[in-house]
C-alpha positions in Angstrom: 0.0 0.0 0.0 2.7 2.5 0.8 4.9 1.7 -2.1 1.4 2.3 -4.5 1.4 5.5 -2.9 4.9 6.4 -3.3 4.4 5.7 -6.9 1.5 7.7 -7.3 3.2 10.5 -5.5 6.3 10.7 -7.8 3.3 10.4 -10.9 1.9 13.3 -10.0 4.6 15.2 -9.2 6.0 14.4 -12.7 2.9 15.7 -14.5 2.7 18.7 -12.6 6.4 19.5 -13.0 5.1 19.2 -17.0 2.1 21.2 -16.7 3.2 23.9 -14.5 5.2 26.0 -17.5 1.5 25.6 -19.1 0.4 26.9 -16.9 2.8 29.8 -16.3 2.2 30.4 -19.9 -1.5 31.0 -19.0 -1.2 32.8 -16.2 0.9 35.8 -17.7 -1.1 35.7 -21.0 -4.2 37.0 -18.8 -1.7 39.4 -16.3 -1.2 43.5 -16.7 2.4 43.4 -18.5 4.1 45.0 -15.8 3.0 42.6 -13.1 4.2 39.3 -15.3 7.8 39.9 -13.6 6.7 42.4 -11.4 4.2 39.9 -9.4 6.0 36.7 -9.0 2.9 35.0 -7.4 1.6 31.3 -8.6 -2.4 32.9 -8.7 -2.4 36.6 -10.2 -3.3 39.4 -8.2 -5.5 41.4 -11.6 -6.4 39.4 -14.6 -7.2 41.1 -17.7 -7.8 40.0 -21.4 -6.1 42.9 -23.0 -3.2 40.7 -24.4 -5.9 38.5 -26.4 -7.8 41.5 -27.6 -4.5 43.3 -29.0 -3.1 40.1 -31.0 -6.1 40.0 -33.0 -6.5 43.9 -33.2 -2.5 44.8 -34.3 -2.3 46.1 -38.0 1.3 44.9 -38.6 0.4 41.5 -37.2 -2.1 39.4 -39.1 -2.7 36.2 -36.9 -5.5 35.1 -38.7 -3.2 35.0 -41.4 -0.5 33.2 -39.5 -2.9 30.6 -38.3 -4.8 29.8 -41.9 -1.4 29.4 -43.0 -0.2 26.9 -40.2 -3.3 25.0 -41.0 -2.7 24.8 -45.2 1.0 23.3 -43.8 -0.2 21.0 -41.5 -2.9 20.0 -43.2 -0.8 19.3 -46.5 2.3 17.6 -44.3 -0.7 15.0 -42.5 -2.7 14.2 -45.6 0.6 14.0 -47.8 2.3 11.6 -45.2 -0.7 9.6 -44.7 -0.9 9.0 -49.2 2.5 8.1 -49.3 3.2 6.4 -45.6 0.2 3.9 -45.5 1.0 1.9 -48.8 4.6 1.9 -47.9 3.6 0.2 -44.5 1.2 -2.2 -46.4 3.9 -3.0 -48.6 6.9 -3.6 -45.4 4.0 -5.8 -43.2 2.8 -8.0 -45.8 5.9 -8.3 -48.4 8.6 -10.1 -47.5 11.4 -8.6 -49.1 15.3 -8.9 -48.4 17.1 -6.8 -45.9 13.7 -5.6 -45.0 15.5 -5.2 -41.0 18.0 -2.8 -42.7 15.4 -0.8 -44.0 13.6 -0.4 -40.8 16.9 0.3 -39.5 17.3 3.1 -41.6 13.9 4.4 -41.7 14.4 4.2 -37.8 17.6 6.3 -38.0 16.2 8.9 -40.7 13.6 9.5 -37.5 16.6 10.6 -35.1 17.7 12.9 -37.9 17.3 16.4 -36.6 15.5 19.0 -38.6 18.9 21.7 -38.5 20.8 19.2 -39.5 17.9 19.0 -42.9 17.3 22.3 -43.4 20.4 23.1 -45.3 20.4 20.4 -48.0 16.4 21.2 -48.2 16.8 25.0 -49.2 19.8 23.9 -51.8 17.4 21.3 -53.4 14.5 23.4 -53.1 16.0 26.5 -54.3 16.8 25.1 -57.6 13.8 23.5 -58.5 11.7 27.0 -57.2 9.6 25.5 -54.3 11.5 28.2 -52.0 8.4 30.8 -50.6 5.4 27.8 -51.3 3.5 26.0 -49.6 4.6 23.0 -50.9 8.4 23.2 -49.9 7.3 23.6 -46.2 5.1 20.9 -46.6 7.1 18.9 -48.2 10.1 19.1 -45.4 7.8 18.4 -42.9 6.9 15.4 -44.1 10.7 14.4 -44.2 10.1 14.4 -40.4 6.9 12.8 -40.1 6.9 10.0 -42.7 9.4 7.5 -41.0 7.3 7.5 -37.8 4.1 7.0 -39.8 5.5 3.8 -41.3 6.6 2.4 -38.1 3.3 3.1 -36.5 0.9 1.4 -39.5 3.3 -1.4 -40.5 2.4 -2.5 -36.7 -1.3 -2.4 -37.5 -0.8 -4.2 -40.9 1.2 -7.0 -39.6 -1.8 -7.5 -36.6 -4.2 -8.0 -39.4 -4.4 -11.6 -40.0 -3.4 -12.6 -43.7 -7.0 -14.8 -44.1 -8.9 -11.5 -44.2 -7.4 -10.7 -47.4 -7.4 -14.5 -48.4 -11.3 -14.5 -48.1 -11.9 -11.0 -49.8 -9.6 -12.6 -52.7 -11.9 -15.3 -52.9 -14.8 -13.2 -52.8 -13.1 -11.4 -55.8 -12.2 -7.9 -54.4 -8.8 -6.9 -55.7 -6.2 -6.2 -53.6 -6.9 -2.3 -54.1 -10.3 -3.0 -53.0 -9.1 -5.2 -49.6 -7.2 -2.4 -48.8 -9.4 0.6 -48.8 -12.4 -1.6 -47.8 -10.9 -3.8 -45.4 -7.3 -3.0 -44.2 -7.7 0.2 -43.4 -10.3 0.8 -41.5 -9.5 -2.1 -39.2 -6.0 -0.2 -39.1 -7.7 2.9 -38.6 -6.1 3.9 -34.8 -3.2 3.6 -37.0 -3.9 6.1 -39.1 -5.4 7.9 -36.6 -2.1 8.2 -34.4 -0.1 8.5 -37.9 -2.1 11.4 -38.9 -2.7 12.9 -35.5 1.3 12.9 -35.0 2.1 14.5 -38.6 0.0 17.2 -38.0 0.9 18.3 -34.5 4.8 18.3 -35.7 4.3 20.5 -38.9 1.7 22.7 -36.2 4.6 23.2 -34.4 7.9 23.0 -36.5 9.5 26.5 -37.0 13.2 26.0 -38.6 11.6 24.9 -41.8 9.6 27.5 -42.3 12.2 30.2 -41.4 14.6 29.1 -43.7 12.2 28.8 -47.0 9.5 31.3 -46.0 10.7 35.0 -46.8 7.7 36.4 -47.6 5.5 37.8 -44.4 2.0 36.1 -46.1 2.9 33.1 -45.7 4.1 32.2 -42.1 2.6 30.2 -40.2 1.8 30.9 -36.5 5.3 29.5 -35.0 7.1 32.6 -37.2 4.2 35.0 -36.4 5.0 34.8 -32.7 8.6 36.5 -33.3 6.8 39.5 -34.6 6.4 40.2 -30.6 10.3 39.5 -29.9 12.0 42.5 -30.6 15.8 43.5 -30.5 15.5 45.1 -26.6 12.5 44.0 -25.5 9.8 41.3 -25.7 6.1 41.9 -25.2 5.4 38.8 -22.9 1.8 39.4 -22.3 1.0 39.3 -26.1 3.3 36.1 -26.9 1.9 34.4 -24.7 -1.5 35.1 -25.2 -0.5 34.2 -29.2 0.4 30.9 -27.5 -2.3 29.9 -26.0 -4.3 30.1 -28.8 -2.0 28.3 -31.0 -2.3 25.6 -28.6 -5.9 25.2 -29.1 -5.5 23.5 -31.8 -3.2 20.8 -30.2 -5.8 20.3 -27.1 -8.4 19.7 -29.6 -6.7 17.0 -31.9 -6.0 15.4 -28.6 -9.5 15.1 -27.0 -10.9 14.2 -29.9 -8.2 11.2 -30.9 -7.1 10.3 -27.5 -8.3 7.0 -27.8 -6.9 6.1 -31.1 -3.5 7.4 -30.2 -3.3 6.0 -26.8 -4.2 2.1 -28.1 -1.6 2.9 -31.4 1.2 3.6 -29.3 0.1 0.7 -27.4 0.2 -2.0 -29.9 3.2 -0.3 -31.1 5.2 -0.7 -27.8 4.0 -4.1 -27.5 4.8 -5.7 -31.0 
């Protein structure tokens, strides 16, 4: 009994110690600017909603703009992984091809690859084929990050699926197009839901992509928006974080509404 609470102690304590910057972030999006260092207390003293009021009312700084264009990126970036990520899972679970445990290897490895380390080589390419200041190059190098951990995810699924289903619908004469759209996927479909799910929340929130190819001011998305309120000798706090909880929004939403499919795909992931 002790040790159970013990554990459940040190839980909580971890997920505070994770929420508590949220909730920092909160807390001085609805202060008076000059208390957010000036007041250094856990519960504010004043609230106001001034901060939240000015993002959207600034003539220089078009959030709605920012926002529409973070959704047209991670839109593009979930629906282009998800095209190009399931049939190559398909293909992995149910083919068996030589050194297929190399290329897992490698598709494994191209997931530890960090974006700075992309970003370079990206811009050359892109420059010289002209998908520098598009929609399409930003979408396209965010799928770079979220394709390799869309494959691991659904080849799971795929290889849980027993091989008879396919047998039958043979049989039945569906072609193999057909057993896939009518049958494999939607039995996969917590797959895809975590697949998509996770390639949208990383091209919500990836920024060094969209610095290094985005020039022009119409078509940042919301991460590049927010440095609009870092200047060179001061920062207006109350207003970037306001910005941020909004853009969070998003993210909370995605998250109640495909908990459950994420929570049992990183299960059967884990447990494969």
């Amino acid at each position: 009994m002790a040790k159970k609470w013990i554990l459940s102690f040190i839980g909580l304590f971890i997920v505070l110690t994770f929420l508590f910057p949220i909730y920092w972030m909160v807390i001085s999006s609805i202060k008076p600017a000059g208390d957010i260092f000036g007041d250094s207390s856990i519960i504010p003293k004043r609230i106001t909603f001034e901060a939240y009021i000015n993002i959207f009312n600034q003539q220089d700084i078009r959030v709605l703009s920012y926002f529409k264009n973070s959704l047209i990126i991670s839109f593009g970036a979930m629906i282009g992984t998800l095209c190009l990520a399931t049939p190559a899972a398909y293909a992995i679970a149910r083919r068996k091809i030589k050194g297929i445990t190399l290329f897992l290897l490698f598709v494994l490895i191209t997931q530890m690859f960090p974006s700075n380390m992309l970003a370079l080589p990206l811009y050359s390419m892109f420059a010289n084929i002209g998908l520098l200041n598009t929609y399409t190059g930003v979408i396209i190098a965010n799928m770079t990050l979220s394709i390799p951990f869309a494959i691991l995810v659904m080849r799971t699924y795929f290889l849980m699926i027993p091989t008879a289903l396919e047998e039958a619908a043979a049989i039945d004469g569906c072609t193999r197009w057909g057993t896939f759209f009518k049958i494999i996927l939607p039995l996969a479909k917590p797959g895809v839901f975590t697949a998509g799910a996770f390639s949208f929340l990383l091209a919500w929130g990836e920024f060094l992509y969209s610095l290094t190819m985005l020039k022009n001011n119409d078509l940042w998305p919301v991460t590049l928006g927010m440095r609009q309120f870092v200047g060179q000798y001061s920062t207006n706090w109350s207003e970037l974080m306001a910005l941020s909880v909004v853009s969070s929004l998003p993210i909370i939403i995605i998250f109640i509404f495909t908990q459950r499919y994420i929570v049992s795909g990183i299960t059967a992931g884990s447990t494969k």
